[in-house]
N, C-alpha and C positions, 0 to 999 in steps of 0.2 A: 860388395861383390868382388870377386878376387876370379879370374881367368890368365891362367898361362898360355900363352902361343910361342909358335917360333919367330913370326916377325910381325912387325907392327908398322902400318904404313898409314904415317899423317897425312891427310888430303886425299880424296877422289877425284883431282883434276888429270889432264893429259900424263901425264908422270906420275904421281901416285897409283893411277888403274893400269897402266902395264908395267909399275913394279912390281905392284900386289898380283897382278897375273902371271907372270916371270917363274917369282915365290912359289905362289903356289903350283904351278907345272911343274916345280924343282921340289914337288913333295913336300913345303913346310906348312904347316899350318898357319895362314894367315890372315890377320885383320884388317881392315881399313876403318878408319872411324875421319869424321868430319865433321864441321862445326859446325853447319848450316842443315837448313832443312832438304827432304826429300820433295818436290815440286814437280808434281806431271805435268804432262805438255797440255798448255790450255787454262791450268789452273789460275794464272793468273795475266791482268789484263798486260799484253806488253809494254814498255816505260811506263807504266804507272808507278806509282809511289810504294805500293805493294809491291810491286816486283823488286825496287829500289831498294825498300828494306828488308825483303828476305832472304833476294840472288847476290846480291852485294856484302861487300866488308865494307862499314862507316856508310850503308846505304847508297856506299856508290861513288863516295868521297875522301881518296888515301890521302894526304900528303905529304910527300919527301922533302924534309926540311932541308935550308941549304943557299947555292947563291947562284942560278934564282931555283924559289923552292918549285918544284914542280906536283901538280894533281894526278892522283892515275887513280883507275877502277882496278879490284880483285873479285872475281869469283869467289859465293861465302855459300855454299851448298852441296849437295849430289853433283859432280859434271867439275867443280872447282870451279876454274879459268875458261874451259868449252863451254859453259852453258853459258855462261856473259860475254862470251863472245861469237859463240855461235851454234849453241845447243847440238854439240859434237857426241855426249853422250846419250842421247833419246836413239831410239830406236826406229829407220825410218819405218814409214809405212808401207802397206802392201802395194799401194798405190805407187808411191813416190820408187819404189823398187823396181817395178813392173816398166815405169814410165824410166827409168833410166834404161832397162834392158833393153827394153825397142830404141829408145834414141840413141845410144851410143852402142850396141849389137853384144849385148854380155849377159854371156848364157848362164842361165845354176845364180844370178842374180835373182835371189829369194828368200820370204823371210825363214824357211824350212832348212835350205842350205846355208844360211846364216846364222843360223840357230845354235849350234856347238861353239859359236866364238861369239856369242855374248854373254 
């Protein structure tokens, strides 16, 4: 399968989703592709081992070789880096919306008014 665009943008993490949006507001035709799976909210149990090996790069185990080496987590899915560290791309709920508006006083916080910017 063969597809031309105008830009190509590795990763759905915090940087990849408002390059790719930038892009496309600037008129180009463009993709995002990412290694990992799509994962809704819920589908799987949190730190379990499942989550380790889907939301994760090496399951959740990078290491930077070196002196001394050091361990670090990557995001390997939908969301990149926010979803392993704090599911930045989910969309919240009506609820969790609602419940921001009254406690902190912010109005047109809704998912209907939020709607064109996701």
């Amino acid at each position: 399968m063969s597809r031309h665009v105008d830009a190509l943008v590795v990763g759905s993490g915090p940087g990849g989703a408002v390059t790719a949006r930038a892009l496309a507001e600037a008129g180009l035709e463009t993709l995002v592709i990412e290694e990992g799976d799509w994962v809704e909210p819920g589908a799987v149990e949190p730190y379990s081992v499942e989550q380790m090996q889907r939301q994760y790069r090496n399951s959740g185990l990078t290491v930077a070789l070196g002196m001394p080496s050091i361990a670090y987590t990557e995001g390997c899915g939908a969301g990149g880096g926010s979803e392993v560290n704090s599911g930045l791309y989910h969309r919240p709920s009506a609820e969790l919306l609602q419940e921001w508006s009254s406690r902190y006083g912010i109005d047109g916080l809704d998912a209907e008014t939020l709607a064109p910017h996701h």
